[in-house]
LOZA-926540 format. One record per residue: x, y negated, z of N, C-alpha, C, O in turn; residue number from 1; residue in three letters. Coordinates in steps of 0.1 Angstrom, whole numbers. Layout:
<sites>
{{X, Y, Z}, {X, Y, Z}, {X, Y, Z}, {X, Y, Z}, NUM, "ala"}
...
</sites>
This chain:
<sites>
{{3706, 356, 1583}, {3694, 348, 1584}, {3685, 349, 1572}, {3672, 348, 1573}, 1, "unk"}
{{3692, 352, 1562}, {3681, 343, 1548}, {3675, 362, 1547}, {3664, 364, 1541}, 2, "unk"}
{{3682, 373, 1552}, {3678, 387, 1549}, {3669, 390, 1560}, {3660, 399, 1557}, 3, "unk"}
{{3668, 386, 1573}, {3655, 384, 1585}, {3643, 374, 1580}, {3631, 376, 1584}, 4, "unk"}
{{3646, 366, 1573}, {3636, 356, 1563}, {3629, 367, 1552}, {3617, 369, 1552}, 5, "unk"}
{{3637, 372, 1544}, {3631, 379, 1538}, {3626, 393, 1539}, {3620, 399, 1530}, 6, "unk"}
{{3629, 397, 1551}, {3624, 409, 1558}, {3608, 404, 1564}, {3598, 411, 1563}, 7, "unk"}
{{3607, 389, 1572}, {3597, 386, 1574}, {3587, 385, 1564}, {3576, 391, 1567}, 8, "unk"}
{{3589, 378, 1549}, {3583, 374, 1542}, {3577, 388, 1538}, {3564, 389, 1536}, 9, "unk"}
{{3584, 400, 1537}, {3583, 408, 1530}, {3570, 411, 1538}, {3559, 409, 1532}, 10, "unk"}
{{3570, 416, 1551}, {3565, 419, 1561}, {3548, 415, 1560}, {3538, 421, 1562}, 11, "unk"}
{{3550, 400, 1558}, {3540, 394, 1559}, {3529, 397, 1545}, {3517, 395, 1546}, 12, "unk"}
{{3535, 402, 1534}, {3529, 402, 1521}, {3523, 419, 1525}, {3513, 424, 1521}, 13, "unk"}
{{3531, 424, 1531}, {3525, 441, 1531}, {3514, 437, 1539}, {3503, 441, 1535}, 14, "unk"}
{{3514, 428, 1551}, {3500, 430, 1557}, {3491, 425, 1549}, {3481, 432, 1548}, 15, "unk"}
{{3490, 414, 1543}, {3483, 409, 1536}, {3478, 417, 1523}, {3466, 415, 1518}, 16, "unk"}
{{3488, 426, 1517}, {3479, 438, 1507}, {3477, 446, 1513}, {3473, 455, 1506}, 17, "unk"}
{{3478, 452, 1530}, {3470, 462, 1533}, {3457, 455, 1536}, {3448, 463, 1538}, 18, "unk"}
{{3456, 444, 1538}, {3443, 434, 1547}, {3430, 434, 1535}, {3418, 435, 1537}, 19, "unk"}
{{3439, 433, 1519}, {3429, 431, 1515}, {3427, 446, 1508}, {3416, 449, 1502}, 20, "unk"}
{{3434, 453, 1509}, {3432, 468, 1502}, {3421, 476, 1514}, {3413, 484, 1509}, 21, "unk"}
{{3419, 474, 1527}, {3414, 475, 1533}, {3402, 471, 1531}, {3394, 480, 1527}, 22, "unk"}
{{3399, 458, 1533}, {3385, 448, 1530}, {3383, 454, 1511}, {3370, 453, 1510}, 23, "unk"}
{{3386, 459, 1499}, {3385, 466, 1491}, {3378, 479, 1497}, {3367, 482, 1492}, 24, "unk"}
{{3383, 485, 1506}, {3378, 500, 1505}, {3364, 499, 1511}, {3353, 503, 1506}, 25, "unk"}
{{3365, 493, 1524}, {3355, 489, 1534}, {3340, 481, 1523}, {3329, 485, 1525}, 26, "unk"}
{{3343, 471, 1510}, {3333, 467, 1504}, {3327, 477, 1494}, {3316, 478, 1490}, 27, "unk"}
{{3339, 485, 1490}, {3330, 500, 1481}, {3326, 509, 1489}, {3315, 514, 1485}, 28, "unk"}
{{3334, 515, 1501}, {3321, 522, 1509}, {3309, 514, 1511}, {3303, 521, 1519}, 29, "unk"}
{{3302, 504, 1509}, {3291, 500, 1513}, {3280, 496, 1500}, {3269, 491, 1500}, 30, "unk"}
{{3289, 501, 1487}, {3285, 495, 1478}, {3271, 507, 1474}, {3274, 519, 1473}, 31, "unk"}
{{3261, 503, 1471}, {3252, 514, 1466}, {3256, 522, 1456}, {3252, 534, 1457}, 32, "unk"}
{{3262, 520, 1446}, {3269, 523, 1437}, {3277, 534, 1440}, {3274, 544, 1434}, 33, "unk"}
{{3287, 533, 1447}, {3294, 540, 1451}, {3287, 552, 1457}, {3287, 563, 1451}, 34, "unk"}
{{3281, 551, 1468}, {3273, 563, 1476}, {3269, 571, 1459}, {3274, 582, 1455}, 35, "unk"}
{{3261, 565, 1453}, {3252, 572, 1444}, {3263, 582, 1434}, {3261, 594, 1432}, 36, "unk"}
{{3275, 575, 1430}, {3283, 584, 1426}, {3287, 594, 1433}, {3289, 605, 1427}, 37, "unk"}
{{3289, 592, 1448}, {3296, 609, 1451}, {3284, 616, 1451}, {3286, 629, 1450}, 38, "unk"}
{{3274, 612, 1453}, {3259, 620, 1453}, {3261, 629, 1440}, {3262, 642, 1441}, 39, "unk"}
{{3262, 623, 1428}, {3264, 627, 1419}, {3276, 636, 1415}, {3274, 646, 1408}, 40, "unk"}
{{3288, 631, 1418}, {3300, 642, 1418}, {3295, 656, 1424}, {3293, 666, 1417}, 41, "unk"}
{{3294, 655, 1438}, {3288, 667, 1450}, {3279, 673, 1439}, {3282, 681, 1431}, 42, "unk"}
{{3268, 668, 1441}, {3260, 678, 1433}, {3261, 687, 1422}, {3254, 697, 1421}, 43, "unk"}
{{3274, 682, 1409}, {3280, 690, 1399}, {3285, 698, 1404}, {3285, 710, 1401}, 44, "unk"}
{{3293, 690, 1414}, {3305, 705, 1415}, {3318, 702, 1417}, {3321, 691, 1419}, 45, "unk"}
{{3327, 713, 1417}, {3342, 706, 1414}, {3345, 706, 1400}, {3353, 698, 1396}, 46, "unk"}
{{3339, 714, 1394}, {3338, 715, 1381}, {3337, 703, 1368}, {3340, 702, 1356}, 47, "unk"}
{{3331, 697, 1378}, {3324, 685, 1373}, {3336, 672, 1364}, {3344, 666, 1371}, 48, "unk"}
{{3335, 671, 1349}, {3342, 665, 1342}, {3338, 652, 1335}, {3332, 652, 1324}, 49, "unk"}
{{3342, 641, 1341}, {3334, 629, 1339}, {3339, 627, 1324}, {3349, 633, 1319}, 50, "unk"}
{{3330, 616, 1314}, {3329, 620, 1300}, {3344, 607, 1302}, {3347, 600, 1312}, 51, "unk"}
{{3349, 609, 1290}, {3362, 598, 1288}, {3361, 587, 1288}, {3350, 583, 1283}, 52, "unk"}
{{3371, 578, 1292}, {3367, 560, 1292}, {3366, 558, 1276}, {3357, 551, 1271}, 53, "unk"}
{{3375, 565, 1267}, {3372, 561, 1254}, {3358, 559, 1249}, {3353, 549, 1245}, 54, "unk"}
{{3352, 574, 1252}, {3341, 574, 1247}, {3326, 565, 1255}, {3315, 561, 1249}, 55, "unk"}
{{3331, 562, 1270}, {3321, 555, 1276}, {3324, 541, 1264}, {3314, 537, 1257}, 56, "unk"}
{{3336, 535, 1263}, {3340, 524, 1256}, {3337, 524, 1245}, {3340, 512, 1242}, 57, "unk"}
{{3333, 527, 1237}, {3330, 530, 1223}, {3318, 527, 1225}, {3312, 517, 1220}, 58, "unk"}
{{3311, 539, 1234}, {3290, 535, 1233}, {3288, 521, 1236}, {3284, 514, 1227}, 59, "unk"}
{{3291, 517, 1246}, {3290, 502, 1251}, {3296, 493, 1239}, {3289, 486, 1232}, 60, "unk"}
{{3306, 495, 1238}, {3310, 483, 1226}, {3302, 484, 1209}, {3300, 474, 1202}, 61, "unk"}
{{3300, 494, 1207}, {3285, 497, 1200}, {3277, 487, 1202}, {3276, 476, 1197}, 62, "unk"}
{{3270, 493, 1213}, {3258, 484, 1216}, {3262, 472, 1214}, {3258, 465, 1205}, 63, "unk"}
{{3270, 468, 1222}, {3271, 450, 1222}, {3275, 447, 1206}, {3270, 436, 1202}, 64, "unk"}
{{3280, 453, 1200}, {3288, 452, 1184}, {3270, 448, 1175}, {3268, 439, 1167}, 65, "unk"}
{{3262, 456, 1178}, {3249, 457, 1172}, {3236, 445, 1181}, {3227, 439, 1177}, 66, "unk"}
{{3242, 444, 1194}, {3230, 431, 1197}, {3236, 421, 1191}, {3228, 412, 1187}, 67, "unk"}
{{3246, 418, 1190}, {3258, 406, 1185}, {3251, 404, 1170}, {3250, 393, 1165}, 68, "unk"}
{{3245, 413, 1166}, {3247, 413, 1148}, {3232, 407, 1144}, {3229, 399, 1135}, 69, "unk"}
{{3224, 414, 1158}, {3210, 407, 1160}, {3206, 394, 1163}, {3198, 386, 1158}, 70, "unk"}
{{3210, 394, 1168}, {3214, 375, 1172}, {3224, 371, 1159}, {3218, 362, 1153}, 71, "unk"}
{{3231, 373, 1155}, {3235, 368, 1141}, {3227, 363, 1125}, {3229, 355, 1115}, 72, "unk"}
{{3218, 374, 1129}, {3211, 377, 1119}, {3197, 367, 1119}, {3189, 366, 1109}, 73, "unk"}
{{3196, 361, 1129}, {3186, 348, 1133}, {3193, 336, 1133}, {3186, 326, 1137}, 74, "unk"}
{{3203, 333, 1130}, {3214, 323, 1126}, {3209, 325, 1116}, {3199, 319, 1113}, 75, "unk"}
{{3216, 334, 1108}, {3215, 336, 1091}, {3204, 332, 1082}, {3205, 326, 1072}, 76, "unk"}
{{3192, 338, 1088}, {3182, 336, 1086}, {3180, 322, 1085}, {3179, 319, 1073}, 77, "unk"}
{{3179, 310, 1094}, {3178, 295, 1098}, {3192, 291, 1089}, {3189, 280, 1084}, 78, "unk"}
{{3201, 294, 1086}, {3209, 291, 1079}, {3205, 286, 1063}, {3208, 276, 1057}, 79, "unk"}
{{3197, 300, 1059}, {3196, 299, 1048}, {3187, 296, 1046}, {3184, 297, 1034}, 80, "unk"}
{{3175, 290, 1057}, {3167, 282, 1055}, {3169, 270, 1054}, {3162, 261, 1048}, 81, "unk"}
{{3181, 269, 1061}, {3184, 253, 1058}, {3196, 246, 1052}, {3201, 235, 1054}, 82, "unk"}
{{3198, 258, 1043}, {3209, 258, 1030}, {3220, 253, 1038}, {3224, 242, 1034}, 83, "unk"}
{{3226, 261, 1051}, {3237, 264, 1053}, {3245, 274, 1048}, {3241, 285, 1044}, 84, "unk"}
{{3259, 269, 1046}, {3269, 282, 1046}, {3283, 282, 1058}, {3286, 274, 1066}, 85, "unk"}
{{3286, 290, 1055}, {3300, 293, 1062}, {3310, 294, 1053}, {3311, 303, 1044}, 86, "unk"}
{{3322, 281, 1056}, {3335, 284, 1046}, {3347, 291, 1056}, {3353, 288, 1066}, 87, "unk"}
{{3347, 302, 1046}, {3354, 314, 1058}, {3373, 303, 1053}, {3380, 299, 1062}, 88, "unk"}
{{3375, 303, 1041}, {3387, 294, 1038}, {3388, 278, 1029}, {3380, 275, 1021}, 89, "unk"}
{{3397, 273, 1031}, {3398, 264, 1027}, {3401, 260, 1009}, {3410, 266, 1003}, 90, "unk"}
{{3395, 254, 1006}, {3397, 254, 988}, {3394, 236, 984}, {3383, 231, 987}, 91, "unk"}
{{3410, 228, 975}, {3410, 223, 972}, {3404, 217, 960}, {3405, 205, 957}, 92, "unk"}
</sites>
């Protein structure tokens, strides 16, 4: 009994990740995004070698590392206009 229980349960969870692996594939075929990439793959080639996540990860975290600093830097500014500091530690 308790192994037809768990054969159903099992049963019931496969449909349920194919239901949504499905509704997954079905919402990126439609996504513009998507189209525009195979446009893009096709047109290279087979040849075609997308640049590494490292290096995508690095330019992006750059940038953000550098608007972060810009917007920091207008804190600092009003800070020290208004004879703020920051105590990075504690001292008795």
């Amino acid at each position: 009994m308790i192994q037809k229980n768990a054969r159903k349960i099992s049963s019931q969870e496969e449909s349920e990740k194919s239901s949504r692996i499905y509704n997954n594939v079905i919402n990126v075929a439609k996504n513009e995004e998507f189209t525009r990439m195979l446009k893009f793959v096709a047109k290279h080639g087979v040849g075609f070698k997308p640049t590494p996540y490292h290096e995508i990860r690095m330019k992006y975290l750059k940038q953000h590392v550098e608007k972060t600093n810009l917007m920091l830097e207008e804190y600092k500014l009003f800070w020290k206009k208004n004879d703020c500091i920051i105590i990075d530690r504690w001292m008795d």
